[in-house]
C-alpha positions as CSV (number, residue, x, y, z in Angstrom):
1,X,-13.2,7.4,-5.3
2,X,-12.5,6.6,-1.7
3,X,-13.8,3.3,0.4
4,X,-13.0,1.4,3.8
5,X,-12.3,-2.2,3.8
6,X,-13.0,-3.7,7.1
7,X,-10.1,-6.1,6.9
8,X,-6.9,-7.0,9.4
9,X,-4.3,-5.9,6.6
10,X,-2.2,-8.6,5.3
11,X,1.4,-8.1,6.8
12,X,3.1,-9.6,3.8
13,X,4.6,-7.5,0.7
14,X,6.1,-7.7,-2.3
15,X,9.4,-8.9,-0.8
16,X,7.8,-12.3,0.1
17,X,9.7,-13.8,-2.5
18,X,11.7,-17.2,-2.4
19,X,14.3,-18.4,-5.3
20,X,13.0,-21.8,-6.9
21,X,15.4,-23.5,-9.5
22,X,14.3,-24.5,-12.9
23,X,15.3,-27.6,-14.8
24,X,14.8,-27.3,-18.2
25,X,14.6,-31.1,-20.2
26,X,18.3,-30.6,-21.9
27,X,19.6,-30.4,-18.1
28,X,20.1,-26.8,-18.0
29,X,18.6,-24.7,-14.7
30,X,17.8,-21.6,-14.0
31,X,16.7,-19.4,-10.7
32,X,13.9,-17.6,-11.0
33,X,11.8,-15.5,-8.1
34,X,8.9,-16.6,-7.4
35,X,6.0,-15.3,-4.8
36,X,6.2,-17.0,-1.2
37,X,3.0,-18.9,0.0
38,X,2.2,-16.0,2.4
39,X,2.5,-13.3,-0.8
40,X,-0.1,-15.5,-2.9
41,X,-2.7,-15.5,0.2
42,X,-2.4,-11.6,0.8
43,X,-3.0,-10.4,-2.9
44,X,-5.8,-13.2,-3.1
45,X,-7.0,-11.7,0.6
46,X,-6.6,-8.1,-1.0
47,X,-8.3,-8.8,-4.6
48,X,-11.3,-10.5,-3.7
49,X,-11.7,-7.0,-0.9
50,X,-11.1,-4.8,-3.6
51,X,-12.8,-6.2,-6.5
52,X,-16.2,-4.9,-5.1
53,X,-15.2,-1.6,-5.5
54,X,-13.5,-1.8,-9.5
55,X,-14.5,1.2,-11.5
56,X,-15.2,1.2,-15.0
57,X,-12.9,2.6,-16.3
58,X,-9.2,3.6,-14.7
59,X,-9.2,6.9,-12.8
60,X,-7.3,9.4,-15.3
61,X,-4.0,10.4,-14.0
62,X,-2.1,11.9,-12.9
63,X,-3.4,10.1,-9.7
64,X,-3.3,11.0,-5.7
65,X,-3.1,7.8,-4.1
66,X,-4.4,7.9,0.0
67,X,-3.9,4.4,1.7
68,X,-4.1,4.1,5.7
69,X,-4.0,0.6,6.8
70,X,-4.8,-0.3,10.0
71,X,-4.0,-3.2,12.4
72,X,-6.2,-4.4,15.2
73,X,-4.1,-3.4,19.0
74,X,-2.1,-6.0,20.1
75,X,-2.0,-8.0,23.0
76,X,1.0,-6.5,24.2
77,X,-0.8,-2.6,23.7
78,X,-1.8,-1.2,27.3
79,X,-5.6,-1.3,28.1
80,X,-5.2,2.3,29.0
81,X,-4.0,3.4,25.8
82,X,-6.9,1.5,23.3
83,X,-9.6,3.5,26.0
84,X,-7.1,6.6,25.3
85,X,-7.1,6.5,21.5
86,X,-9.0,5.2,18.4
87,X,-5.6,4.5,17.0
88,X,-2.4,5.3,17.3
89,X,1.0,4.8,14.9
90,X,2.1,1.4,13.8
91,X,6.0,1.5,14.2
92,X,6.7,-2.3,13.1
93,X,6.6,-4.2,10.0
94,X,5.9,-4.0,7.1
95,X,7.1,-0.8,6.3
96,X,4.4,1.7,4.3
97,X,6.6,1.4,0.6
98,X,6.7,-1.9,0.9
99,X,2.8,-2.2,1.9
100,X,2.0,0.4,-0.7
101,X,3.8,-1.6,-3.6
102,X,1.7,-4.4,-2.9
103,X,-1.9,-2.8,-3.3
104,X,-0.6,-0.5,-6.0
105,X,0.0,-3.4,-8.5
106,X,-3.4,-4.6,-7.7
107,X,-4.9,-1.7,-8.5
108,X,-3.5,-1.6,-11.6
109,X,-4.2,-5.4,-12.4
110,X,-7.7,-4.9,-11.2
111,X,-8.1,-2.0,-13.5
112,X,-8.8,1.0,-10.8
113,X,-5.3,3.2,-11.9
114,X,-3.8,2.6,-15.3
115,X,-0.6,2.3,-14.7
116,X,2.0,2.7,-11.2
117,X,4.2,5.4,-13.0
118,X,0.8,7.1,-13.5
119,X,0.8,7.9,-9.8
120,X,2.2,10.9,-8.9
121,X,1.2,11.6,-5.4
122,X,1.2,8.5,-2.7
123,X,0.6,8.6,0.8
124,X,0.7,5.9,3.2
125,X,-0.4,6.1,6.6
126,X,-0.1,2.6,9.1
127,X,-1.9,2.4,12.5
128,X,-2.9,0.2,15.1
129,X,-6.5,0.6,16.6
130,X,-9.8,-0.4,17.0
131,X,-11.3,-0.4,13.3
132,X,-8.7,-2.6,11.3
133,X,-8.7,-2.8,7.2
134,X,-7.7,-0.3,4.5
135,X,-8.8,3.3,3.8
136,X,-8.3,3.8,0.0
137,X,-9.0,7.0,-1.8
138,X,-7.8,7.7,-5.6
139,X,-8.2,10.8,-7.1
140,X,-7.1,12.5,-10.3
141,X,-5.1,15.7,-9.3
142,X,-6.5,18.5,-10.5
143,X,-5.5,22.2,-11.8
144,X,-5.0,23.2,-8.1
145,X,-2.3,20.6,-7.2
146,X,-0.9,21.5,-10.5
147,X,-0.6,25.5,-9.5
148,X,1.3,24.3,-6.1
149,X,3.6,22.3,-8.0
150,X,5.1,25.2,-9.9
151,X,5.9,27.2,-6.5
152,X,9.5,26.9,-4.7
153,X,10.6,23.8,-3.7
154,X,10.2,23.1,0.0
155,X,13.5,23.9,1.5
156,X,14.7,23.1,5.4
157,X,16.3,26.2,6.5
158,X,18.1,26.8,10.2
159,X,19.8,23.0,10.1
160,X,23.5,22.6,9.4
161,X,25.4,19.5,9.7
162,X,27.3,18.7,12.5
């Protein structure tokens, strides 16, 4: 299953969180996590784009999860460099396990994965460029993935500490 969502991403994660104090009626409190204002707006903004696109039933894992999110340029981009290139590599925040954390518990609350641990391949690719939203594409790895995954390790040879 793959699908673009013509969007401009969300910047806010999972780390939007603030610590609220709970009074309990004997006088007792407590602190307790809770989602920042921006947190609740992006999975609302990322739920009602993705609920469109809910399968049936969860894709069986394990699952190869592709995300690429993309921002639109920014004023502070060059001209000559949006006429240069479609897109180019977002290096500012949020950073892509952060970003990724976010959608992947959606997709598991909106029923598209059955569970995060049940992902066992994730990439996550950020840009900035002249078609913002999310590319999305889930897939259930098959005997072929499986076959590489029982070859050597890969191993970085030639590089010694210094």
């Amino acid at each position: 299953m793959e699908f673009f969502l013509p969007c401009v991403p969300p910047r806010a994660t999972h780390h939007a969180k603030k610590i609220v104090n709970i009074r309990l009626r004997d006088g007792r409190s407590f602190a307790k996590l809770a989602d920042k204002p921006e947190l609740v707006s992006a999975r609302e903004t990322w739920i009602s784009l993705l609920r469109p696109y809910m399968p049936p039933a969860p894709i069986a894992p394990p699952v190869s999860l592709t995300l690429e999110l993309t921002w639109p340029w920014r004023s502070s981009d060059p001209k000559r460099l949006r006429e240069k290139f479609d897109r180019i590599p977002c290096e500012v925040k949020p950073d892509c396990t952060n970003a990724a954390k976010t959608i992947e518990d959606l997709l598991v609350v909106l029923g598209f994965i059955p569970g995060d641990e049940k992902v066992a391949e994730l990439i996550v690719r950020k840009f900035i460029g002249n078609r913002p939203g999310l590319a999305l594409r889930i897939a259930t790895i098959g005997p072929l993935w499986a076959a590489e995954a029982t070859k050597a390790p890969f191993i970085l040879t030639g590089i010694t500490a210094s």
